[in-house]
C-alpha positions as CSV (number, residue, x, y, z in Angstrom):
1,X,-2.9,154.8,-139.3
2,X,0.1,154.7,-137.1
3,X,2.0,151.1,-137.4
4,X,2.8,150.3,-133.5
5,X,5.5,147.6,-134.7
6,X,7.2,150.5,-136.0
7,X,6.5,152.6,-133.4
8,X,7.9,150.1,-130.6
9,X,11.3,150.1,-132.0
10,X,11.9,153.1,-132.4
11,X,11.0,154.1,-128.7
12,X,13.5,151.3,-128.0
13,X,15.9,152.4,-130.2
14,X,15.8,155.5,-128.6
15,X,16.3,153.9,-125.4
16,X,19.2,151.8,-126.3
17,X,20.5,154.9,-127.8
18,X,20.1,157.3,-124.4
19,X,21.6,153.9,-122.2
20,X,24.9,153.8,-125.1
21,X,25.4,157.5,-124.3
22,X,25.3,156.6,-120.5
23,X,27.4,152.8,-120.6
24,X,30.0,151.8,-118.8
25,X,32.8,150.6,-121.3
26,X,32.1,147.3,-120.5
27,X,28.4,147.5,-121.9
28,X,29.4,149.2,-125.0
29,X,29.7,145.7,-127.2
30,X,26.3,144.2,-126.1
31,X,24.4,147.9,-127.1
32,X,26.3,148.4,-130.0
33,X,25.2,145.1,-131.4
34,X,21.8,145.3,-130.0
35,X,20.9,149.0,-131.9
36,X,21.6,147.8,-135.5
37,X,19.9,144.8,-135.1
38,X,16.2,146.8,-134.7
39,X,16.6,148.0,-138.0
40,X,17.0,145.0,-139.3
41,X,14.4,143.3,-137.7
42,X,12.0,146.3,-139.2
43,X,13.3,145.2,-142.3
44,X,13.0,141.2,-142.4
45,X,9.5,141.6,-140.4
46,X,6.5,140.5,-142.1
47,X,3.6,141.2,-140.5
48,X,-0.1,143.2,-140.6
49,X,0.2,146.4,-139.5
50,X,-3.4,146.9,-139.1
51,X,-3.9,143.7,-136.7
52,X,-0.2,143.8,-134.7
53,X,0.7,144.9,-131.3
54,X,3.3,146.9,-130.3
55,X,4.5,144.2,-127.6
56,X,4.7,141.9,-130.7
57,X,7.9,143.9,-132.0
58,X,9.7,142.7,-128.4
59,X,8.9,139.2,-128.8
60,X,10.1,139.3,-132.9
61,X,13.5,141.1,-132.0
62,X,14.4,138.6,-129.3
63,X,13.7,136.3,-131.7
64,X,15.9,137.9,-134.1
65,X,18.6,138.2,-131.5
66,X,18.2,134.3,-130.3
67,X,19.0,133.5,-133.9
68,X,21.9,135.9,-134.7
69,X,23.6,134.9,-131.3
70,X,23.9,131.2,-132.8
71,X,25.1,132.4,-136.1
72,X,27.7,134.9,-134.7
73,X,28.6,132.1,-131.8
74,X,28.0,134.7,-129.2
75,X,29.5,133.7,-125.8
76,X,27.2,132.5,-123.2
77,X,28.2,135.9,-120.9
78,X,27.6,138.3,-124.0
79,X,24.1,137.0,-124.3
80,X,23.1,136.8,-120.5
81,X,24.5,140.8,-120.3
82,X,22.4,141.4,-123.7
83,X,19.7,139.6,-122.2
84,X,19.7,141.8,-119.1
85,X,20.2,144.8,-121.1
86,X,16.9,144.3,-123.2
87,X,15.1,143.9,-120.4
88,X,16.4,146.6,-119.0
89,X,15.8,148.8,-122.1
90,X,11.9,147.5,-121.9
91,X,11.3,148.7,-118.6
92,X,13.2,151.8,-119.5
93,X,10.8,152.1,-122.7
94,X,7.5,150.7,-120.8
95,X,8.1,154.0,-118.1
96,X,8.6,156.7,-120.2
């Protein structure tokens, strides 16, 4: 049985990875934070693999990031730019 949590971030992970390889210097910051942050969300998850969603990964790494932006005190324009990048990075994923 496949676990589609799991399988959600790592399609995005590969997507943030393919849009790092492609980023203007400027955008480097917000994806390099951004990738490390799915594996740790994989790790700190708790959850039923046999009843989740893969759309519930998105919703539980936003989370994640909401939280990590006040404990890092993330400027307001790094997290509108990492904002627009996620969603950008969903479409991106939600395509392919």
């Amino acid at each position: 049985m496949s676990d589609p949590f799991v399988g959600r971030a790592q399609k995005l992970q590969r997507t943030l990875l393919a849009m790092e390889d492609n980023a203007a210097e400027d955008d480097l910051f917000a994806l390099g934070y951004m990738i490390p942050q799915i594996g740790l969300v994989l790790e700190m998850a708790d959850y039923d693999a046999s009843t989740v969603e893969a759309e519930d990964f998105d919703a539980t790494y936003w989370q994640w990031l909401e939280s990590t932006f006040r404990e890092d005190s993330m400027s307001e324009d790094d997290r509108l730019r990492i904002a627009q990048l996620w969603e950008h990075a969903r479409a991106e994923s939600d395509a392919s």
